[in-house]
C-alpha positions as CSV (number, residue, x, y, z in Angstrom):
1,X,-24.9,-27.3,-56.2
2,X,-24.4,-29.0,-53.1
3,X,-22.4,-26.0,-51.8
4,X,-25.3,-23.7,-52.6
5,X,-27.6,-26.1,-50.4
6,X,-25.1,-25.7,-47.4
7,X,-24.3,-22.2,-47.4
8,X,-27.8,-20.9,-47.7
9,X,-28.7,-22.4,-44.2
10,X,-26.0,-21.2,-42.3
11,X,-26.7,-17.5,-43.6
12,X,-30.1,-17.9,-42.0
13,X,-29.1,-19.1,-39.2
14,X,-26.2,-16.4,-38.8
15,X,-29.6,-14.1,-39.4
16,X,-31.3,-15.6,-36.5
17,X,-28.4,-15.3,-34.4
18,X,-28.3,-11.8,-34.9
19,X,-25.6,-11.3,-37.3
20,X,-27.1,-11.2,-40.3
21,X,-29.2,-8.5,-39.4
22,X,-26.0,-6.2,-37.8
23,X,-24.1,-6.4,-41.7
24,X,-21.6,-9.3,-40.3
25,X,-18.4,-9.0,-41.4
26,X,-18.8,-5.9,-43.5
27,X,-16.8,-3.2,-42.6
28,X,-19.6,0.6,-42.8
29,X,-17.5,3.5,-43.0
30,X,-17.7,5.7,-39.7
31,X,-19.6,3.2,-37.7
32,X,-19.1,2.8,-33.9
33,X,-19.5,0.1,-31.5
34,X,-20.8,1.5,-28.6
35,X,-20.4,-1.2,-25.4
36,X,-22.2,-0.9,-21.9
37,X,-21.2,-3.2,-19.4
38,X,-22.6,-5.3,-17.0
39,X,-23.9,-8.6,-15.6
40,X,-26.3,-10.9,-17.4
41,X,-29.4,-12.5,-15.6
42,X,-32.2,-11.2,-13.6
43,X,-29.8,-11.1,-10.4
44,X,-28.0,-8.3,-11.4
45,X,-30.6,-5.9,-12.8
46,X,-30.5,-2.4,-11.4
47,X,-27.5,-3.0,-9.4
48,X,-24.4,-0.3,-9.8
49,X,-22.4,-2.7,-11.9
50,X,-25.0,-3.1,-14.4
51,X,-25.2,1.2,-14.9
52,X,-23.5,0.6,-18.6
53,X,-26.4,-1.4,-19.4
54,X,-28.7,0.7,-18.1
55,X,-27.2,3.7,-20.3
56,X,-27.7,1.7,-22.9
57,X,-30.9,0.7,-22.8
58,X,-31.9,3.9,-22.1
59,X,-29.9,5.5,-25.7
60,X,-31.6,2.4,-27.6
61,X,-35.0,2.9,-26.5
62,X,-34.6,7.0,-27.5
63,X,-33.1,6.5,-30.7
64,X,-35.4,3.2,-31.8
65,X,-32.5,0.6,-32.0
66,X,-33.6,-3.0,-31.3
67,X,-31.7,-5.6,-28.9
68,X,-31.1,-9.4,-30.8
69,X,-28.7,-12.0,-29.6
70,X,-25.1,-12.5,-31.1
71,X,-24.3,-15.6,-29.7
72,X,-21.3,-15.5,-31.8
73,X,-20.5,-12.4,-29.8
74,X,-21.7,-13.4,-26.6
75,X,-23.6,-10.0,-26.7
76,X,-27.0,-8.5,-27.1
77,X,-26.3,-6.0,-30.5
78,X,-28.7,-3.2,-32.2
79,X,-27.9,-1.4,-35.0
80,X,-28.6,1.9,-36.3
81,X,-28.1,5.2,-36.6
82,X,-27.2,7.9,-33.6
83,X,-27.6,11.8,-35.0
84,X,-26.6,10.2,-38.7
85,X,-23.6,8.5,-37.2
86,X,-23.6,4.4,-37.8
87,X,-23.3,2.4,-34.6
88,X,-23.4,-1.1,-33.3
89,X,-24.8,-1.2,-29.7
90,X,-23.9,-4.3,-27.5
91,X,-24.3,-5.7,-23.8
92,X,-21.7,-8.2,-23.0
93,X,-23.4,-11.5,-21.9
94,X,-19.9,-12.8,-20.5
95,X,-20.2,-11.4,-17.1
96,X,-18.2,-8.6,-16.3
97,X,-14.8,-9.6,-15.7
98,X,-14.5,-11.4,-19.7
99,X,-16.0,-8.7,-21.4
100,X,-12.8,-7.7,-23.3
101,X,-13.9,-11.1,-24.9
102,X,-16.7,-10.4,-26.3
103,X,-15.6,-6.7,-27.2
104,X,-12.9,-8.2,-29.3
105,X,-15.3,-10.5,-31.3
106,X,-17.5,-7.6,-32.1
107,X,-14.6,-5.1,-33.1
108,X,-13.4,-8.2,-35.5
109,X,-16.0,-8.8,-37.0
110,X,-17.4,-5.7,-37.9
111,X,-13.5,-4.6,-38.9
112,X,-14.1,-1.3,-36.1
113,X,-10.9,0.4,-35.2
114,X,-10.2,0.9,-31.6
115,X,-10.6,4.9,-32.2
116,X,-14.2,3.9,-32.8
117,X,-14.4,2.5,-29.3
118,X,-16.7,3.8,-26.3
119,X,-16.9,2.1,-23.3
120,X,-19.7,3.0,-20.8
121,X,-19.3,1.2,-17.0
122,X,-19.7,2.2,-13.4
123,X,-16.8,4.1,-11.5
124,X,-16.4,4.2,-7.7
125,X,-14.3,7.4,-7.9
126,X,-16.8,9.2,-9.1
127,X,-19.5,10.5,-7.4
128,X,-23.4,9.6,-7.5
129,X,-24.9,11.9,-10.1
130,X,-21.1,12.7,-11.7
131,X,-20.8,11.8,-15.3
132,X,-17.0,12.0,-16.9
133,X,-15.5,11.2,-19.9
134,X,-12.2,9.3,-20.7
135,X,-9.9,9.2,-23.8
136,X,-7.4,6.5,-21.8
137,X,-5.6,5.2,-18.7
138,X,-6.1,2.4,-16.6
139,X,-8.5,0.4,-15.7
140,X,-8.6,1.9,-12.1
141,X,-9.7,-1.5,-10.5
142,X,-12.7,-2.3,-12.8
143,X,-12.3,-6.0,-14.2
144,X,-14.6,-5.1,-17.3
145,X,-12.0,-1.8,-18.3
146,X,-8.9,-4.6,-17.5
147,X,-10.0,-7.5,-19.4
148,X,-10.6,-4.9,-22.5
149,X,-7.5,-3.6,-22.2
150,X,-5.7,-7.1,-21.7
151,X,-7.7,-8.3,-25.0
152,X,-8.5,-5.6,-26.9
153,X,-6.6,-2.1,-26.2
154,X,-3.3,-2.9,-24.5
155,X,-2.2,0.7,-25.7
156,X,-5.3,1.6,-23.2
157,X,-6.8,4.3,-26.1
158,X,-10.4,4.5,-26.0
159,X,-13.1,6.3,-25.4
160,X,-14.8,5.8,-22.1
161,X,-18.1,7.4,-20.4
162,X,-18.1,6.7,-16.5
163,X,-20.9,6.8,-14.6
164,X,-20.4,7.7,-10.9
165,X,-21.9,5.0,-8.7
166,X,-19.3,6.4,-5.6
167,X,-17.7,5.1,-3.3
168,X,-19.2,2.4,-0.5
169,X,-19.8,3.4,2.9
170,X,-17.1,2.7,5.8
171,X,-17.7,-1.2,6.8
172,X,-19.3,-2.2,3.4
173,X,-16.9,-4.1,0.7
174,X,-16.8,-2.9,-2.7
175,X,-18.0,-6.4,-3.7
176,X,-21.3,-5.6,-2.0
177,X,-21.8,-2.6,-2.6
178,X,-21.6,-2.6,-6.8
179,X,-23.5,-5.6,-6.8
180,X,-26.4,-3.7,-5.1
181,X,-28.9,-1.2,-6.0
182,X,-28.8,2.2,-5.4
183,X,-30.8,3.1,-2.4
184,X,-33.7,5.5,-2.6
185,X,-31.7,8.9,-1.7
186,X,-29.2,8.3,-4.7
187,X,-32.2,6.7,-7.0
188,X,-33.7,10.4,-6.3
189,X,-30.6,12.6,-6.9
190,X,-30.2,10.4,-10.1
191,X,-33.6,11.0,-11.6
192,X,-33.3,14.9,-9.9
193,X,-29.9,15.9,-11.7
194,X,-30.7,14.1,-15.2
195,X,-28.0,11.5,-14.7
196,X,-29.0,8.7,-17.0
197,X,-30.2,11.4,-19.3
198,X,-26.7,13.0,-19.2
199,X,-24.7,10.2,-19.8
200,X,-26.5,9.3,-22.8
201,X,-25.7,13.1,-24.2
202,X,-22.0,12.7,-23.4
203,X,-22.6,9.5,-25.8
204,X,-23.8,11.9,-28.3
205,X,-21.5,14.3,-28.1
206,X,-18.7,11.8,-28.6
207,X,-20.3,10.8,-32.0
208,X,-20.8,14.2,-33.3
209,X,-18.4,16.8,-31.5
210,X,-15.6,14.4,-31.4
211,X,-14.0,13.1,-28.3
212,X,-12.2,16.6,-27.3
213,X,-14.9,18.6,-27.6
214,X,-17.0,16.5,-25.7
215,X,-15.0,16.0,-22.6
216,X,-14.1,19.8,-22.3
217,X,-17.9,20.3,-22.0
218,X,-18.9,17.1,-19.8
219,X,-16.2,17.0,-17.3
220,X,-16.7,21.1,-17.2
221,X,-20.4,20.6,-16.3
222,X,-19.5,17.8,-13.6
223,X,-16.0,19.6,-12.1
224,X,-15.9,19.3,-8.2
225,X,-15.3,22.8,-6.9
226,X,-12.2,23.1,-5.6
227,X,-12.6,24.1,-1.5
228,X,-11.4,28.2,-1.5
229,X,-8.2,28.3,0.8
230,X,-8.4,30.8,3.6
231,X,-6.0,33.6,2.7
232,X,-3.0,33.6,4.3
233,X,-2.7,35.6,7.8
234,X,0.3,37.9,8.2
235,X,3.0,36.7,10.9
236,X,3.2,38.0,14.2
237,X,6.0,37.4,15.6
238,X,6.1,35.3,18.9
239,X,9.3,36.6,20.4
240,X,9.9,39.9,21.1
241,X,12.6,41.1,19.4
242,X,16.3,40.7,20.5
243,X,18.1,43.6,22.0
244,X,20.9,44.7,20.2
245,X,24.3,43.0,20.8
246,X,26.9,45.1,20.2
247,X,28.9,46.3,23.1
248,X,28.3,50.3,24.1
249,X,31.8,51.3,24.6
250,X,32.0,53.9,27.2
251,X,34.2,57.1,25.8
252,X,37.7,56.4,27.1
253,X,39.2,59.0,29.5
254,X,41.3,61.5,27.3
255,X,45.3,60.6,27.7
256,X,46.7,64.2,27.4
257,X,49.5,64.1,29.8
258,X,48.9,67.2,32.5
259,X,51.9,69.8,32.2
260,X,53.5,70.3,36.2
261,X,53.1,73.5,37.8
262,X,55.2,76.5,37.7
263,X,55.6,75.5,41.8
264,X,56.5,71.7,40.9
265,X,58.8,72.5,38.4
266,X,60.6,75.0,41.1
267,X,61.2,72.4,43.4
268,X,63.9,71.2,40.8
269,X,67.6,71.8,41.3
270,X,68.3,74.4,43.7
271,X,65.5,77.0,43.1
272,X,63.1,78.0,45.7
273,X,59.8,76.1,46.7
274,X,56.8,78.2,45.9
275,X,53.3,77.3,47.7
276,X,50.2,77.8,45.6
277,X,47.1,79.2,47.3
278,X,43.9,79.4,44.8
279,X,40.8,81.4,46.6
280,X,37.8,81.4,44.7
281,X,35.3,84.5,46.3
282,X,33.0,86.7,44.6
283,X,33.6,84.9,41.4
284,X,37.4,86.5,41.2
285,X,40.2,84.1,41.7
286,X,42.9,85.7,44.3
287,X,46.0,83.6,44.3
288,X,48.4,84.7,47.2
289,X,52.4,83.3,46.8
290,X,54.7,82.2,49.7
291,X,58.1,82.1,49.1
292,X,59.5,80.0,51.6
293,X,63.5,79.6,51.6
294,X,64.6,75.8,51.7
């Protein structure tokens, strides 16, 4: 009896807490625990770091889901129902760089699998107005991604939806520049290209096409064309080309060894020397022959 008397209060005040409401501790079939992050307290509203939030708020407010406390949970939590799909919404309240606490609480307590994860933050390498989705990797320098992988995913599979806040401008830190808002030229493209919009689709497609199927046709629609490279100009060739080097060989005088003379060959022994007289008129050759005696 006295048993009855203690465990009835504490189940209302788990109730007013917020867990009551979000079936604490009982494991639904299919549900997932969607998580934006951010920074609690009025300080931080509408910066860049706080876009998970935003997201968020923006997919409870469509679908009719309710914020309540979890203080268990450190978290704000909804519950309901996305395209027939059970999910648990929350916002960690544990500023951003312990929200893998908070993560961890929720997934524990509502017995959700890490393949029923999705993670929705800022990311400076992607532009303003980008959307992209993630199945795993790093953190890539966000504390909120680290400190769930560190306490939740240390395998780093999960589901992720970045929201591109870009890069800060040369002489601003990153510090300052995701803990401000977004000035009134990206405020415009936002609300022009359907950003928020957007990422709260690729949040639906997740839940109903499947993680796959969903990033082939998010990260299509947001794909950075590639710069077209100039095609390639032919060669010309800066030196003109190089003479031949092989030796020309001038034709080598013929070696037939010239027979002697009739004359030369009778001024041998002791036959008489002839004299040979060649006359060339009228195109007839007139030879005359002196015999001289020796």
């Amino acid at each position: 009896m006295v048993r009855k008397v203690v465990t009835a209060p504490m189940r209302l005040i788990e109730r007013v807490r917020g867990h009551g409401s979000a079936g604490a501790g009982v494991a639904e079939p299919g549900r997932w625990l969607l998580v934006g992050l951010g920074n609690p307290g009025s300080r931080f509203q509408g910066t860049r770091h706080n876009a998970g939030f935003d997201v968020l708020d923006i997919l409870a407010r469509t679908e009719g889901i309710s914020w309540t406390d979890a203080a268990r949970h450190r978290a704000k939590v909804g519950v309901g129902k996305i395209a027939g799909v059970p999910v648990l919404l929350a916002k960690p309240q544990t500023y951003m760089n312990l929200s893998g606490e908070s993560v961890r609480s929720l997934c524990r307590w509502y017995k959700i699998p890490n393949s029923n994860l999705l993670v929705v933050y800022d990311d400076l390498d992607t532009a303003v107005g980008a959307i992209k989705l993630k199945g795993k990797g790093g953190h890539g320098g966000h504390n909120g991604i680290r400190n769930i992988i560190d306490e939740v995913c240390g395998d780093k599979v999960f589901a992720r939806v970045k929201f591109g806040i870009g890069r800060p401008k040369p002489g601003v830190e990153v510090y300052d520049h995701v803990l401000t808002k977004f000035g009134d030229d990206e405020a415009t493209e936002l609300e022009s290209k359907g950003t928020w919009d957007k990422a709260c689709d690729a949040v639906r497609g997740v839940l109903v096409n499947g993680l796959d199927k969903a990033m082939s046709a998010v990260n299509t629609e947001h794909k950075v064309p590639k710069p077209q490279k100039e095609p390639k100009q032919p060669k010309v060739p800066s030196k003109e080309p190089k003479e031949s080097k092989v030796p020309s060989k001038e034709p080598k005088e013929s070696k037939v060894p010239s027979k002697e003379s009739p004359a030369a060959a009778a001024n041998e022994g002791d036959a008489p020397a002839v004299t040979v007289d060649a006359n060339v008129r009228d195109g007839a050759n007139k030879v005359e022959m002196d015999s001289t005696p020796l």
